[in-house]
C-alpha positions as CSV (number, residue, x, y, z in Angstrom):
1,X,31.9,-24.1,-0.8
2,X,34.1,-26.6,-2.5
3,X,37.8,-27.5,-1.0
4,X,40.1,-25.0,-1.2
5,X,43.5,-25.7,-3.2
6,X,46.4,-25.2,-2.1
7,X,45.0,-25.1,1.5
8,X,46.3,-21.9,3.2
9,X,49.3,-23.1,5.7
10,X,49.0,-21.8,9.4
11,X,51.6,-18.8,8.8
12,X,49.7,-17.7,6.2
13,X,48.7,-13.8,6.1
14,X,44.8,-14.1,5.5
15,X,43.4,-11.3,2.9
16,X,39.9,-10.2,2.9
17,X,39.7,-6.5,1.3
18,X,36.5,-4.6,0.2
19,X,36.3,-1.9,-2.3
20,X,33.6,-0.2,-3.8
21,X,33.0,2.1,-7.0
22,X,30.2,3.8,-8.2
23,X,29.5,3.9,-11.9
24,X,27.4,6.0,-13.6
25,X,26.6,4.6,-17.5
26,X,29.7,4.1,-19.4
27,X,32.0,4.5,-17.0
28,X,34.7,1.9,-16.0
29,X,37.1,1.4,-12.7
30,X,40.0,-0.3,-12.5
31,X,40.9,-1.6,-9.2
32,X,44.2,-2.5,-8.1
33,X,45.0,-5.0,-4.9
34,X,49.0,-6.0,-4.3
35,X,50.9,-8.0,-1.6
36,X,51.1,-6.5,1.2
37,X,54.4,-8.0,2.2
38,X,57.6,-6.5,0.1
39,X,58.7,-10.7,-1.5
40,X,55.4,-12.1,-1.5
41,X,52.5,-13.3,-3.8
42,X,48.9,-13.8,-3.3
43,X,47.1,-17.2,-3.4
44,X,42.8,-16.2,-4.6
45,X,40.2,-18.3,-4.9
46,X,37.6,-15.8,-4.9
47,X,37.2,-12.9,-6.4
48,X,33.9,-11.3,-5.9
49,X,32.2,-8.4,-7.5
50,X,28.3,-7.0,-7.7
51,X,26.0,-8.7,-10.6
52,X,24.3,-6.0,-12.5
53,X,22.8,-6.4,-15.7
54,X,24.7,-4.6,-18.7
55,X,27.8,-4.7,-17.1
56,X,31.5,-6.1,-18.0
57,X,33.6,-7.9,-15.6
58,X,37.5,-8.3,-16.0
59,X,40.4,-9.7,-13.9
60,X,44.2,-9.5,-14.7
61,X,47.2,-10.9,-12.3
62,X,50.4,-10.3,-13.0
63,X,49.1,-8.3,-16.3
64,X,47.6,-12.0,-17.4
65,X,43.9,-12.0,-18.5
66,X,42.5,-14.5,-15.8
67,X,38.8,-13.9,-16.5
68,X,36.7,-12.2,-18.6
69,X,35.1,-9.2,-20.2
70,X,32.5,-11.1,-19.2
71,X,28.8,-10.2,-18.7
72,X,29.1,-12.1,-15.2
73,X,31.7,-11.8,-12.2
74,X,33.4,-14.8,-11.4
75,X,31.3,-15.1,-8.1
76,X,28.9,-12.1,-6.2
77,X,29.3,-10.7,-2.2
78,X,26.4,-12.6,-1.9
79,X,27.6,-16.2,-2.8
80,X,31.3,-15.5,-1.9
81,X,31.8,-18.5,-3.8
82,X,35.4,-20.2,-4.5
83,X,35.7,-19.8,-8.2
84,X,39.3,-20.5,-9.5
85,X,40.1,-24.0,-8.3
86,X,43.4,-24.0,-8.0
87,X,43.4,-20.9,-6.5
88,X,44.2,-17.9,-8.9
89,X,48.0,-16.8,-7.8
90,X,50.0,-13.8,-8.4
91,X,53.1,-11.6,-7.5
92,X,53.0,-8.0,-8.6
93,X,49.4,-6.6,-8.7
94,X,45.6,-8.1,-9.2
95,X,43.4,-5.4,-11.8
96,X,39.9,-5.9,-11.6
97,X,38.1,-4.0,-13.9
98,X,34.4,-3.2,-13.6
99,X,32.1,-1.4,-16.5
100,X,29.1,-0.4,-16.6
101,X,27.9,-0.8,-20.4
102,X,24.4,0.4,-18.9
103,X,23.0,3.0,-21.8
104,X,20.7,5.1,-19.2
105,X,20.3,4.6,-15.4
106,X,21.1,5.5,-12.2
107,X,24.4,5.4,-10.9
108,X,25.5,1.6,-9.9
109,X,27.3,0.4,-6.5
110,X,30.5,-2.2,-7.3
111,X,31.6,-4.1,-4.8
112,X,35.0,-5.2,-5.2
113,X,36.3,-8.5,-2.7
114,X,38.7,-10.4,-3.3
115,X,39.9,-13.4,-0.7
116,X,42.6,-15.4,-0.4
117,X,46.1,-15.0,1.7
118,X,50.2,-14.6,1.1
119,X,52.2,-17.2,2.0
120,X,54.3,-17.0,4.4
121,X,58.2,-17.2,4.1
122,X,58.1,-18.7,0.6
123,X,56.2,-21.4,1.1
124,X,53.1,-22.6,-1.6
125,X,50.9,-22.5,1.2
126,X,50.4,-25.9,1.3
């Protein structure tokens, strides 16, 4: 996995959250992850989701398109790889947005992960 950036300071608040959806063709979720902490922001570099053929992959922070529609996540569970480099930041609210543009199939499993941490007391987690 490539070097993290900005490394996570020792206070930080470590997030690792899982959420899953199933789809049946056509359908979309919209998934919605926020700081825990009441004056906060989260610092991401992953943000995993399932790869399934036929599908749509979108992620928003702070209402800002960050990636995406896509016809690829920006990394899988599997890989858990660190894709934005600096690490993708936000305030308010993360939306991932999953579709699946599938036309006839079973119903599909979305795994949802996002990974990162809050800063603690302001700082940029350096």
């Amino acid at each position: 996995m490539p070097e993290v950036f900005p490394r996570p300071s020792s206070g930080a608040i470590p997030f690792n959250e899982v959420v899953t959806v199933q789809l049946n063709p056509g359908e979309q979720a919209t998934v919605t992850f926020e700081p825990v902490q009441s004056v906060s922001r989260f610092q991401l570099p992953v943000v995993a989701i399932s790869k399934f053929p036929q599908s749509s992959y979108e992620v928003r922070a702070d209402g800002q398109q960050r990636f995406g529609p896509a016809g690829a996540p920006p990394t899988d569970p599997d890989d858990m790889a660190a894709t934005f480099l600096p690490a993708l930041e936000f305030s308010d609210e993360l939306e991932v947005t999953v579709s699946n543009l599938a036309a006839s199939s079973t119903a599909r499993t979305y795994i949802v992960q996002p990974v990162g941490w809050e800063p603690m007391g302001g700082d940029n987690g350096a």
